[in-house]
VEXTORFI-876587 format. One record per residue (C-alpha): residue number from 0; residue in three letters; x, y, z. Coordinates in Angstrom, 1 decimal. Last residue first. Example, Ala and Ser with C-alpha at 12.3 -4.5 7.8 and 13.67 -1.06 7.14 Angstrom:
BEGIN
(1; 'ser'; (13.7; -1.1; 7.1))
(0; 'ala'; (12.3; -4.5; 7.8))
***
This chain:
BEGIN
(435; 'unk'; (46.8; -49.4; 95.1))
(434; 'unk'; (47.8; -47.8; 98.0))
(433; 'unk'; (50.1; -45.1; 98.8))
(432; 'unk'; (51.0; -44.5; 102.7))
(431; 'unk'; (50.8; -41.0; 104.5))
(430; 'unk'; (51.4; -40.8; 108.8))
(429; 'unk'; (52.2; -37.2; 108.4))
(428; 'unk'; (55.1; -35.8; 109.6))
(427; 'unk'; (56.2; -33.0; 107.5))
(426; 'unk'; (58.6; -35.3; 105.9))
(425; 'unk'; (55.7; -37.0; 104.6))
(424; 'unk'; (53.4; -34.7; 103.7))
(423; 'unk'; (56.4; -33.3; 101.1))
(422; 'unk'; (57.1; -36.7; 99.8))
(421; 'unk'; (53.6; -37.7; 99.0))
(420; 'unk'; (52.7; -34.0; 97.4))
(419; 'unk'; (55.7; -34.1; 94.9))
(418; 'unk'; (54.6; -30.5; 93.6))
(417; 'unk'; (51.2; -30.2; 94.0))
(416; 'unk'; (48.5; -29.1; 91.2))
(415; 'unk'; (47.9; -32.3; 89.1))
(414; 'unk'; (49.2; -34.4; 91.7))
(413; 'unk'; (46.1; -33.9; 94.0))
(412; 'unk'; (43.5; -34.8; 90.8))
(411; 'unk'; (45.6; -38.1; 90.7))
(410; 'unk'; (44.7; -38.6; 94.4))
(409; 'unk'; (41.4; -39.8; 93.1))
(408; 'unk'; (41.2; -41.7; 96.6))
(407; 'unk'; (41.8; -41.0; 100.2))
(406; 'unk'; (41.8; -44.1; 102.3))
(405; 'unk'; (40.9; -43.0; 106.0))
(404; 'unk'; (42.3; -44.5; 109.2))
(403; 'unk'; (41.2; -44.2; 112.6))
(402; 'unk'; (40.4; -40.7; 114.8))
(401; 'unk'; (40.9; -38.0; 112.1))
(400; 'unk'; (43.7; -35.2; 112.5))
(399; 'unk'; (45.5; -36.1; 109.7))
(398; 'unk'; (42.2; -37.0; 107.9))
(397; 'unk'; (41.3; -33.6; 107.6))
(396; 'unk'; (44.4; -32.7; 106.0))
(395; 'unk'; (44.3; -35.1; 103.4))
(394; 'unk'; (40.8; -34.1; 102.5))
(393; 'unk'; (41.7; -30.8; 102.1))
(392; 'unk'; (44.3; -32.0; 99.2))
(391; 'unk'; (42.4; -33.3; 97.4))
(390; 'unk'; (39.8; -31.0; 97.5))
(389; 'unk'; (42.1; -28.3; 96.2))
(388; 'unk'; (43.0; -30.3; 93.3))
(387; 'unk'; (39.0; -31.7; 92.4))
(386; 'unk'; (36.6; -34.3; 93.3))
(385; 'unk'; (38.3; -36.5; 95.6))
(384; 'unk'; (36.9; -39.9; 96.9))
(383; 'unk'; (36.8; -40.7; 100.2))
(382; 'unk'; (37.2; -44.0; 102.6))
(381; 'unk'; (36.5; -42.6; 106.5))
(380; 'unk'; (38.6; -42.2; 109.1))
(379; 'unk'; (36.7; -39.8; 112.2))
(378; 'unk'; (36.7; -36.3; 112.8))
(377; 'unk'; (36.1; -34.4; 116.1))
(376; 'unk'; (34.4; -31.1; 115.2))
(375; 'unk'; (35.9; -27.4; 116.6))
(374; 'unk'; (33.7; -26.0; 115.4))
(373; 'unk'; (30.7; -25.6; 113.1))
(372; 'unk'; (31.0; -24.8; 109.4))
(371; 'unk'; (28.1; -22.8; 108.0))
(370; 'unk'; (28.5; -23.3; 103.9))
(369; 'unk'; (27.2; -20.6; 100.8))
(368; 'unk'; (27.5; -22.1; 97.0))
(367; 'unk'; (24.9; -24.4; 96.8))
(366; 'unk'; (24.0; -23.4; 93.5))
(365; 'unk'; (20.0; -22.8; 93.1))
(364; 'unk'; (20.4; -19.7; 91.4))
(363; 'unk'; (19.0; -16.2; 92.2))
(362; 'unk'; (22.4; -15.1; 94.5))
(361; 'unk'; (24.8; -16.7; 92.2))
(360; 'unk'; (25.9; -13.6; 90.8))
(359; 'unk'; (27.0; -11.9; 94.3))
(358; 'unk'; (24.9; -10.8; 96.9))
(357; 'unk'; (27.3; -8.6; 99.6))
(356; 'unk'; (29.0; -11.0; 102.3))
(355; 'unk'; (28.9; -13.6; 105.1))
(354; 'unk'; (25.8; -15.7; 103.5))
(353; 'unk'; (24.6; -15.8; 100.0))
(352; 'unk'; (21.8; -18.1; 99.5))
(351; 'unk'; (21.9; -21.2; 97.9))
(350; 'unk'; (23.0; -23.1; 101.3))
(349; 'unk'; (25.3; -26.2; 102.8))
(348; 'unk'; (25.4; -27.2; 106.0))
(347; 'unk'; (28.9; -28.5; 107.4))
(346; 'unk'; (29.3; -30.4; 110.6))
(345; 'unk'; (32.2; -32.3; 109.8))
(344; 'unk'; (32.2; -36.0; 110.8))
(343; 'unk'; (34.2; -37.5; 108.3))
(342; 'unk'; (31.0; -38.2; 105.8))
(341; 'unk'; (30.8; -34.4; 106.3))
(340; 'unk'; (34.3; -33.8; 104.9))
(339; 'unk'; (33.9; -35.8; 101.5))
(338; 'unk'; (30.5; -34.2; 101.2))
(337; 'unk'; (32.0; -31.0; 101.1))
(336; 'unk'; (34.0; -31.7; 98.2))
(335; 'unk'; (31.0; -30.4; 95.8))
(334; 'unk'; (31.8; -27.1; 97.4))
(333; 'unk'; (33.3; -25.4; 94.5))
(332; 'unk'; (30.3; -26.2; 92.3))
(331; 'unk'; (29.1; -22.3; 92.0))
(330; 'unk'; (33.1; -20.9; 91.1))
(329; 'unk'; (33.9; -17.8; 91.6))
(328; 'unk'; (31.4; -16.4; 94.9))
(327; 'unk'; (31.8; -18.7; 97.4))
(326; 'unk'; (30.7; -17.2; 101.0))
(325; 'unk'; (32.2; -19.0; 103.8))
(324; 'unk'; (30.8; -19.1; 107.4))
(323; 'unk'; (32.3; -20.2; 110.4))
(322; 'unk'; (30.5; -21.0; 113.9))
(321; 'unk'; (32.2; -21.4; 117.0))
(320; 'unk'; (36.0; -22.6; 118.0))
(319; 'unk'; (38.0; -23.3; 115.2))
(318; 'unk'; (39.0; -26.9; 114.2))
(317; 'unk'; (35.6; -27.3; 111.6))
(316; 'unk'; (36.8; -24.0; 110.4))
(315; 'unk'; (40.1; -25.3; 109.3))
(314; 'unk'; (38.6; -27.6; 107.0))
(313; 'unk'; (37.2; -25.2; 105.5))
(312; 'unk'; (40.1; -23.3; 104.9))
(311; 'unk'; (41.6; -25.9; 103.1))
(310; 'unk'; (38.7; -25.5; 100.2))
(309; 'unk'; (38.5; -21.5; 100.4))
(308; 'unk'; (42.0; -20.9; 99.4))
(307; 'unk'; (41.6; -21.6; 95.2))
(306; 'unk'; (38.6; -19.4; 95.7))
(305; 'unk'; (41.0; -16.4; 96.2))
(304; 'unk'; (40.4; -14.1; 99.3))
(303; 'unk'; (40.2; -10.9; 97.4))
(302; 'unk'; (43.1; -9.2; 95.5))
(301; 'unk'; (42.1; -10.5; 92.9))
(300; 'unk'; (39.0; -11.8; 92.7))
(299; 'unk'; (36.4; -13.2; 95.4))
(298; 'unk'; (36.0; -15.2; 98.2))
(297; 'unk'; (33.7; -14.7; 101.0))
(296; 'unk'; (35.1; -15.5; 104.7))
(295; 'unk'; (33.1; -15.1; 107.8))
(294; 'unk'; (35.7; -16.4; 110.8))
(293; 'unk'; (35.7; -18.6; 113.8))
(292; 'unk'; (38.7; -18.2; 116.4))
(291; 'unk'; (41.4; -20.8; 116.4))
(290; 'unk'; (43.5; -21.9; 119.0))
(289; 'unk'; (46.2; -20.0; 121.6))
(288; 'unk'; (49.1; -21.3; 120.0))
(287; 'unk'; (47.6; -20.7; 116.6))
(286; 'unk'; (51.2; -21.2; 114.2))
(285; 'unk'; (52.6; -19.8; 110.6))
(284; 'unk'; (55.8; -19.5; 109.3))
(283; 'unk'; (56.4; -17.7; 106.0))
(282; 'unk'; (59.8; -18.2; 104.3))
(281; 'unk'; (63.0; -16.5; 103.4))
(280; 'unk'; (62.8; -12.3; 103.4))
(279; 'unk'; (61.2; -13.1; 106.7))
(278; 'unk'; (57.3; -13.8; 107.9))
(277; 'unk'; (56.9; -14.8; 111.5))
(276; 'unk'; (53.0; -15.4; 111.9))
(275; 'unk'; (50.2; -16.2; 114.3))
(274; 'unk'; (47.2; -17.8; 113.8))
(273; 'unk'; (44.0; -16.0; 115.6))
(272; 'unk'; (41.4; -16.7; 113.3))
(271; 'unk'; (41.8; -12.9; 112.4))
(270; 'unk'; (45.6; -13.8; 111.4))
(269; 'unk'; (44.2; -16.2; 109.1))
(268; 'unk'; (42.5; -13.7; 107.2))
(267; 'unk'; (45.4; -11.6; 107.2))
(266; 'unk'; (47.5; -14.0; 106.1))
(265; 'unk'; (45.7; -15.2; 103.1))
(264; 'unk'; (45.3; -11.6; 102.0))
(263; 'unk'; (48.6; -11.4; 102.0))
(262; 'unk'; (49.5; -14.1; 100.0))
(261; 'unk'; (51.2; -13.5; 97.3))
(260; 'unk'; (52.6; -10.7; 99.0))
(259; 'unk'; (54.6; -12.3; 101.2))
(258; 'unk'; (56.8; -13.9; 98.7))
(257; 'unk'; (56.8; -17.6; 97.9))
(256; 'unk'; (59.8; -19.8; 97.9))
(255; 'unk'; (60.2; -20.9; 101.2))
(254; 'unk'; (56.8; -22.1; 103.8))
(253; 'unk'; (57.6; -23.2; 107.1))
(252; 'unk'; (55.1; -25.1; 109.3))
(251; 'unk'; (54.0; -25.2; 112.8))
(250; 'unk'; (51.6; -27.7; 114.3))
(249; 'unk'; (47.9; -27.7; 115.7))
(248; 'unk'; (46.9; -30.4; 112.9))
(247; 'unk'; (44.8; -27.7; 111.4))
(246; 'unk'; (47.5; -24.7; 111.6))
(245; 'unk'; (50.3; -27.1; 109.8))
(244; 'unk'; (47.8; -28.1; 107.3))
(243; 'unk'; (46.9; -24.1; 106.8))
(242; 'unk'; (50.3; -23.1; 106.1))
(241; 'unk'; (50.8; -26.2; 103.5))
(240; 'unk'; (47.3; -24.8; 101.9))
(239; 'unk'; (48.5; -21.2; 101.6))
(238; 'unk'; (52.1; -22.1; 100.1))
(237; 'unk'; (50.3; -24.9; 97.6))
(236; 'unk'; (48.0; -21.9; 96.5))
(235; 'unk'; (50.4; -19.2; 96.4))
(234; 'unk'; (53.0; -20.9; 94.0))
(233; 'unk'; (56.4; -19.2; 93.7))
(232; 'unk'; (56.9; -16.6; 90.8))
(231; 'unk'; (58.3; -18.3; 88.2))
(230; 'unk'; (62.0; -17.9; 86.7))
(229; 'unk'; (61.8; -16.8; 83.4))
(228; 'unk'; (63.2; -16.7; 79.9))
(227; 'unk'; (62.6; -15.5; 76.3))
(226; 'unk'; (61.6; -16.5; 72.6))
(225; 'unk'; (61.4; -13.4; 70.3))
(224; 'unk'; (58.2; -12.3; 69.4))
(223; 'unk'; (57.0; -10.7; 65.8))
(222; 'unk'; (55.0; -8.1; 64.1))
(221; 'unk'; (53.7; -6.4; 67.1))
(220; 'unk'; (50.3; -5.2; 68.7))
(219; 'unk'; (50.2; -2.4; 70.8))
(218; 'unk'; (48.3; -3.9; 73.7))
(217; 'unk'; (46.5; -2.1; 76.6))
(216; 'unk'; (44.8; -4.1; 79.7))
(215; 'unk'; (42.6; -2.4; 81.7))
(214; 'unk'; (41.5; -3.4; 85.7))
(213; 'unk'; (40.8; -0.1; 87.0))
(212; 'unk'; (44.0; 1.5; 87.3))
(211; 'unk'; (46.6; 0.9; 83.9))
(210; 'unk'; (48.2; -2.3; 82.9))
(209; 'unk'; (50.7; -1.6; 79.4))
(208; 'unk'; (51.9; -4.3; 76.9))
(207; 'unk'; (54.1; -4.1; 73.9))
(206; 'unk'; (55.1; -7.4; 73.5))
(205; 'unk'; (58.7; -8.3; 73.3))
(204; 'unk'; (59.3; -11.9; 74.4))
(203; 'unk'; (60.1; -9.9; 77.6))
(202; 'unk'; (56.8; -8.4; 77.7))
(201; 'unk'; (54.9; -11.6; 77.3))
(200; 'unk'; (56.8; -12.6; 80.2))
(199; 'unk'; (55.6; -9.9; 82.3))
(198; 'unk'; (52.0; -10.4; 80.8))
(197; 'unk'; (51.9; -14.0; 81.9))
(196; 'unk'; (53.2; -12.4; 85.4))
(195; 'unk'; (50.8; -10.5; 85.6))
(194; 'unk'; (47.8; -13.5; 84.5))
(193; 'unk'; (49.8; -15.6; 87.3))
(192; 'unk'; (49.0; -12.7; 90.1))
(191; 'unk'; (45.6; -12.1; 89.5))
(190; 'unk'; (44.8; -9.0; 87.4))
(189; 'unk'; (41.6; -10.1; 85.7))
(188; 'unk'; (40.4; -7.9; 83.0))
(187; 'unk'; (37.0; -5.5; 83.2))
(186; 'unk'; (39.1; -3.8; 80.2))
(185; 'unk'; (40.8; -4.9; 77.0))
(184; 'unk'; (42.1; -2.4; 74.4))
(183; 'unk'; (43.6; -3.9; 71.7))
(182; 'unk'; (45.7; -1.6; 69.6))
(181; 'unk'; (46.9; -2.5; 65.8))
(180; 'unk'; (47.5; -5.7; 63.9))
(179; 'unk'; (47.4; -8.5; 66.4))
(178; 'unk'; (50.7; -10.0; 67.5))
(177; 'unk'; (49.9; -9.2; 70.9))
(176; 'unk'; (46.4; -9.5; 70.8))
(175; 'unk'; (45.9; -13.4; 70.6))
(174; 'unk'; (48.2; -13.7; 74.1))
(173; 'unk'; (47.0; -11.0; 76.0))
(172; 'unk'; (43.2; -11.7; 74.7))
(171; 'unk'; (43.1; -15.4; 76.0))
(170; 'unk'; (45.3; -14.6; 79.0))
(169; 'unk'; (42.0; -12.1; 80.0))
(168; 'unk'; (39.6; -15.0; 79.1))
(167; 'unk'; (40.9; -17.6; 81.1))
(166; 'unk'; (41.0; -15.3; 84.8))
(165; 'unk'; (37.9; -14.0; 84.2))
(164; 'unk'; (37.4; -10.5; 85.2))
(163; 'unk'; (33.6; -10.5; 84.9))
(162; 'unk'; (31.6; -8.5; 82.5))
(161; 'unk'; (34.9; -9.2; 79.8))
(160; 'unk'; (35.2; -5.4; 77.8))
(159; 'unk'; (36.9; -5.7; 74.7))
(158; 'unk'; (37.8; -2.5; 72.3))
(157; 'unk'; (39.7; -3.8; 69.2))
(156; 'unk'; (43.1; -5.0; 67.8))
(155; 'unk'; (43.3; -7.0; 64.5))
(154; 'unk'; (43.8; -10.8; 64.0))
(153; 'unk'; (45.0; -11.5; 60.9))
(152; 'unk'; (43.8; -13.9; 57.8))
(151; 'unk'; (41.7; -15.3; 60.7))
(150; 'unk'; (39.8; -18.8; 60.9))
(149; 'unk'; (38.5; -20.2; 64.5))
(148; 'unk'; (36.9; -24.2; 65.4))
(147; 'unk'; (35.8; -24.5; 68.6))
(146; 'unk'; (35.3; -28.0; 70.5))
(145; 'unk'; (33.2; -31.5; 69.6))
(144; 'unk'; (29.8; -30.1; 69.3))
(143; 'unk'; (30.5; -27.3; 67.4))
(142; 'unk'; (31.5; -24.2; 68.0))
(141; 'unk'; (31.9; -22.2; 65.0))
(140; 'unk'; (34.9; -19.1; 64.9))
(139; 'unk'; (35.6; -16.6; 62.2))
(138; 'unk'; (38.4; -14.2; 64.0))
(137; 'unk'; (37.9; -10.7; 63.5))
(136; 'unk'; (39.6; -9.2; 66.8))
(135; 'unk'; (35.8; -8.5; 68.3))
(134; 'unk'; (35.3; -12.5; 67.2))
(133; 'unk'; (38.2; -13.4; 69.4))
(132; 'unk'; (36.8; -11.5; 72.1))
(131; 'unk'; (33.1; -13.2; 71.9))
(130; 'unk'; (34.9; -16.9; 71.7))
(129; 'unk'; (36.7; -16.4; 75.1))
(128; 'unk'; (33.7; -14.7; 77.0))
(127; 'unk'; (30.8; -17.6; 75.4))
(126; 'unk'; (33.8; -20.2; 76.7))
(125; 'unk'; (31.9; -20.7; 80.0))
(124; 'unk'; (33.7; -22.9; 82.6))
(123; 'unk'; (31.1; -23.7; 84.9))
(122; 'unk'; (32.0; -24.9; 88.1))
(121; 'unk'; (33.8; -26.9; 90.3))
(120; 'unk'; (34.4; -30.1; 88.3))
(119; 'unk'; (38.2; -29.5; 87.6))
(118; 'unk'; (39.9; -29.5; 84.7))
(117; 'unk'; (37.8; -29.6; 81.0))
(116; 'unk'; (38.0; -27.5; 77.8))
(115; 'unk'; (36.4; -28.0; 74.6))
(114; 'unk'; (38.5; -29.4; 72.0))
(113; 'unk'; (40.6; -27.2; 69.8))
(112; 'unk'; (40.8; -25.9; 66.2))
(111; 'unk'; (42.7; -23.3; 64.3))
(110; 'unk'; (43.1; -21.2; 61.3))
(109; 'unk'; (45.1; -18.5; 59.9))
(108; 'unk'; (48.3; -20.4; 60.5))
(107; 'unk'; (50.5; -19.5; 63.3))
(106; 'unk'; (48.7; -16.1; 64.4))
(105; 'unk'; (45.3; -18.3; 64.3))
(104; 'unk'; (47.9; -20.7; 66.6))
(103; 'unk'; (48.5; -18.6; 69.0))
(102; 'unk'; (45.0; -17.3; 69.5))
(101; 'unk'; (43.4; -20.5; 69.3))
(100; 'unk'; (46.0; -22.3; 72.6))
(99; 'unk'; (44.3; -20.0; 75.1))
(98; 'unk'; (41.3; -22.9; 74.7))
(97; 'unk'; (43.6; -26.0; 74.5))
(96; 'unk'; (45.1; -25.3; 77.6))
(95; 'unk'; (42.2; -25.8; 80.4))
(94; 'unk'; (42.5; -29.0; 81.2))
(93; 'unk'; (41.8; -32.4; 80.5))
(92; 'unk'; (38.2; -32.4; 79.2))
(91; 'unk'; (38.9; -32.7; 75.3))
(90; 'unk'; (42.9; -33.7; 75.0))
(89; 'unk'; (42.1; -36.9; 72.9))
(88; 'unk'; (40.3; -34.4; 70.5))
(87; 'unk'; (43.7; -33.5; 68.8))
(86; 'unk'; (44.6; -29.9; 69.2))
(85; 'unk'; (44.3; -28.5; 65.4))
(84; 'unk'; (46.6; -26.3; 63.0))
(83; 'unk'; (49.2; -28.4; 63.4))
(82; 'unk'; (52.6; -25.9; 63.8))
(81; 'unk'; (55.2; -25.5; 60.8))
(80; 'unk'; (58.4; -23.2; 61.2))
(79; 'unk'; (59.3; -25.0; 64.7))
(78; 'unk'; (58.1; -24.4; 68.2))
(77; 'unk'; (60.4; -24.4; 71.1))
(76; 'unk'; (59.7; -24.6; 74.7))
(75; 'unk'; (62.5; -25.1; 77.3))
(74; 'unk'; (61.4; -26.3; 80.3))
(73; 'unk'; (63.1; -26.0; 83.7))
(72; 'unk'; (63.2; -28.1; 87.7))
(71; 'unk'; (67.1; -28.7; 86.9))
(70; 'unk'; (66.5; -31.8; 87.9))
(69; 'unk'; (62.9; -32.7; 86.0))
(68; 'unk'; (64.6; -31.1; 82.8))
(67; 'unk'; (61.2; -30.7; 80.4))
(66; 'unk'; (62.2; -30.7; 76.6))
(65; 'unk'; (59.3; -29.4; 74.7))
(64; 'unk'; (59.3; -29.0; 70.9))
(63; 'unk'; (56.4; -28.0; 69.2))
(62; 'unk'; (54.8; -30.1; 67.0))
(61; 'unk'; (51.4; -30.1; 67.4))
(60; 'unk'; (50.8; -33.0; 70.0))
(59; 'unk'; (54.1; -32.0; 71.2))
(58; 'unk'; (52.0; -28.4; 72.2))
(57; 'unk'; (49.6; -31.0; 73.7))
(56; 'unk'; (52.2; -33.4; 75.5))
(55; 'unk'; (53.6; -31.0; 77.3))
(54; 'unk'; (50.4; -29.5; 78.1))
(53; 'unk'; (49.4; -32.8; 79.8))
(52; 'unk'; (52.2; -33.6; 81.7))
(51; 'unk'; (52.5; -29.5; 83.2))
(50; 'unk'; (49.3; -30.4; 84.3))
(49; 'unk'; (50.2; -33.3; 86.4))
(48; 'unk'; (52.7; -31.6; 88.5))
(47; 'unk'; (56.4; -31.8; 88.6))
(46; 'unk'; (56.7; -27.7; 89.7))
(45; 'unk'; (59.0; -25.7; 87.4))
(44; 'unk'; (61.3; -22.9; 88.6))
(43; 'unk'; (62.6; -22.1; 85.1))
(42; 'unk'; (60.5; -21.8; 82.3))
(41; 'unk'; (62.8; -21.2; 79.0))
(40; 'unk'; (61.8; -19.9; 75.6))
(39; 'unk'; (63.5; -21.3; 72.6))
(38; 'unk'; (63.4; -19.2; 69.0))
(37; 'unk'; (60.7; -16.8; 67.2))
(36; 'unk'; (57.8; -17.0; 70.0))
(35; 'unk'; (54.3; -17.3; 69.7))
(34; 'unk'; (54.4; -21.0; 71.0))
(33; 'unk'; (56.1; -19.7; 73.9))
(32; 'unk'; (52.8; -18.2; 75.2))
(31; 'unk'; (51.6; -21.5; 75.3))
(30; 'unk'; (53.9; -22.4; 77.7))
(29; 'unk'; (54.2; -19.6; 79.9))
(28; 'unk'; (50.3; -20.2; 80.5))
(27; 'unk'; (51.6; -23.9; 81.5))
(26; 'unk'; (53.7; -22.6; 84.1))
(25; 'unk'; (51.1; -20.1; 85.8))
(24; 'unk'; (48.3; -22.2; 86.6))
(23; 'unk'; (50.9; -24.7; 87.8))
(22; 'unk'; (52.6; -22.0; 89.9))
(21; 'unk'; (55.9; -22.1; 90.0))
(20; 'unk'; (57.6; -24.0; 92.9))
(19; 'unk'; (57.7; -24.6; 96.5))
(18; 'unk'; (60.0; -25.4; 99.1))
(17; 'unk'; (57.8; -26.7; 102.3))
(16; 'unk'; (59.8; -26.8; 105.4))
(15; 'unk'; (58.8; -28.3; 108.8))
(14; 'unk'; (55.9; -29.6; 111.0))
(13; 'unk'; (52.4; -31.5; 111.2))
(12; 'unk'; (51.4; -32.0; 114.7))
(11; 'unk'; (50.1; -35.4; 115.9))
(10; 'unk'; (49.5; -37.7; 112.7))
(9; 'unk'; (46.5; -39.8; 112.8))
(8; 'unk'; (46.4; -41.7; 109.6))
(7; 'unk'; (46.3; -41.6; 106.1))
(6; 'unk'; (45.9; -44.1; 103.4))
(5; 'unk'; (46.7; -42.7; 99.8))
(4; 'unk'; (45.0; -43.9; 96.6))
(3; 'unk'; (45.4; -44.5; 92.6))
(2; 'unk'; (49.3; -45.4; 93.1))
(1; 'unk'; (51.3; -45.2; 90.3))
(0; 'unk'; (52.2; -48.8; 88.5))
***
């Protein structure tokens, strides 16, 4: 039986080499894309995370082919002649696959149906921008109380403009409008990383795709796609937070297999806290010999400070020097893990206002969505529960440098985004024991 907690104590000085893998939130977008695809596609560089679990067994679920080589760390993806038309409801509220799955499978079989999406608790997840650019291609769709259920003889191109560059809904329109009859046009998109390098592979299954200035999406749609291959990009989010554990506990770690600029926003800002860096064509390496200086931080789109980044950061602020203030502008429930931290002694206030930037779209809400972190904060054990991925794995950190022990559980919601978490704390050093 898995473990459903992790006890951690004091640790002294977290260091050594972190190898990541792709990107979870990319991975899993390669997957579904596959399902378009006449023939096998191959993911290469794959991370052994709980999310990759669960859309395996979804496009399964329909009867696509998936055969996952944990040694080789690759996926090959292969859907047959006949695809279900519907995502059975035992998937509702796992993650958020069975949305980007309507396009695909409207191209499959003129009619789909998938249960409302789920993941983490940090926010709302609106599907109002999914359903309205499906509808702009001529798809039929009803929401009902259970999911969204679509009809299409054929998708056709159209003008679509998202008013804000979600992440979800910009993969939604790549992948239904690249075997839609005619041009899509699709501006206001996000242009993360993962959502360019969905549109890479897209490209390479032969999609006719073009990115121009000012966040716009162009696809010429196509009559068929081949099946294709790719090595993922390494994962930002596990490289930023492994950096940041070894900054926390005072220590020095090595990061291999994600490129500098993945992160260089991440850098900078860390580089203003005073942590220093030796970046080479083989890993990052990040260190604060002479401490850590307070920071205002608001996160934002791509290429902003991502919100994915703001969690372990936190917890850094509580080990810098002054007042920090962070600004959370994606997600209004991101900070729910706060209260993990503050029953470990962090000095955290939480505010509905928007503090350390420009207003944003929260500003006339009640979302706590604004924190003051005071520093540097001696933390103490405690037993916690974590709400999300990221928290997970910033309350891990603080309670590396915690006086006593602490019993961190809902680690499940950790594995879903980290790549062998357990084993890569511990040969960093950390004092890190599963418990039932």
């Amino acid at each position: 039986m898995a473990a459903t907690a992790w006890t951690v104590t004091t640790s002294g000085p977290l260091r050594g080499d972190v190898f990541v893998r792709g990107s979870k939130n990319a991975v899993t977008k390669h997957m579904v894309a596959a399902v378009l695809g006449e023939g096998p596609s191959v993911i290469r560089r794959v991370p052994e995370v709980g999310d990759v679990t669960i859309t395996t067994e979804i496009l399964r679920s329909l009867g696509v082919s998936v055969d996952h080589d944990l040694a080789a760390g690759a996926i090959t993806v292969e859907p047959h002649a006949t695809v279900a038309t519907e995502v059975p409801l035992s998937f509702s509220g796992l993650n958020r696959i069975p949305i980007l799955l309507l396009g695909p499978l409207l191209h499959r079989n003129g009619e789909a149906f998938v249960p409302f999406v789920g993941g983490d608790q940090i926010g709302r997840r609106p599907v109002d921008f999914h359903v309205d650019a499906l509808r702009s291609m001529g798809a039929e769709i009803e929401v009902t109380d259970d999911g969204i259920r679509a009809k299409a003889s054929r998708l056709h191109g159209a003008k679509i403009e998202l008013p804000y560059p979600s992440v979800g809904a910009t993969e939604t329109v790549l992948l239904s409008a690249v075997l839609a009859e005619g041009r899509t046009v699709l501006r206001g998109a996000a242009t993360a990383p993962e959502v360019i390098e969905l549109a890479l592979f897209l490209q390479r299954m032969g999609a006719r795709i073009e990115l121009s200035p000012g966040r716009k999406f162009t696809i010429d749609g196509v009559t068929r796609l081949r099946g294709a291959e790719t090595s993922l990009d390494g994962d930002r989010n596990e490289a930023f937070s492994y950096l940041v554990a070894g900054l926390v506990t005072g220590g020095e770690v090595r990061v291999h297999g994600c490129t500098q600029d993945r992160v260089v926003t991440a850098i900078t800002t860390l580089n203003r806290m005073g942590a220093e860096f030796r970046i080479t064509d083989d890993y990052i390496q990040a260190s604060a010999p002479d401490g850590l200086r307070p920071a205002a931080v608001q996160t934002e789109t791509h290429p902003g400070f991502m919100t994915d980044w703001q969690t372990p950061l936190v917890v850094l602020f509580t080990q810098a020097d002054g007042m920090s203030v962070l600004h959370e502008t994606v997600y209004e429930d991101r900070l729910v893990y706060v209260e993990a931290l503050k029953q470990m002694g962090a000095e955290i206030e939480l505010f509905s206002t928007c503090l350390g930037g420009e207003s944003c779209r929260f500003h006339d809400t009640n979302a706590l969505h604004s924190a003051v972190v005071k520093g540097v904060t001696r933390l103490r054990g405690a037993a916690v529960t974590v709400p999300d991925v990221r928290a997970g794995f910033s309350s891990v950190i603080a309670a590396a440098i915690a006086e006593g022990a602490s019993t961190i559980s809902g680690i499940h919601h950790l594995e879903r985004g980290y790549h062998r978490p357990l084993r890569q704390f511990a040969e960093l050093g950390l004092s890190i024991e599963p418990t039932d």
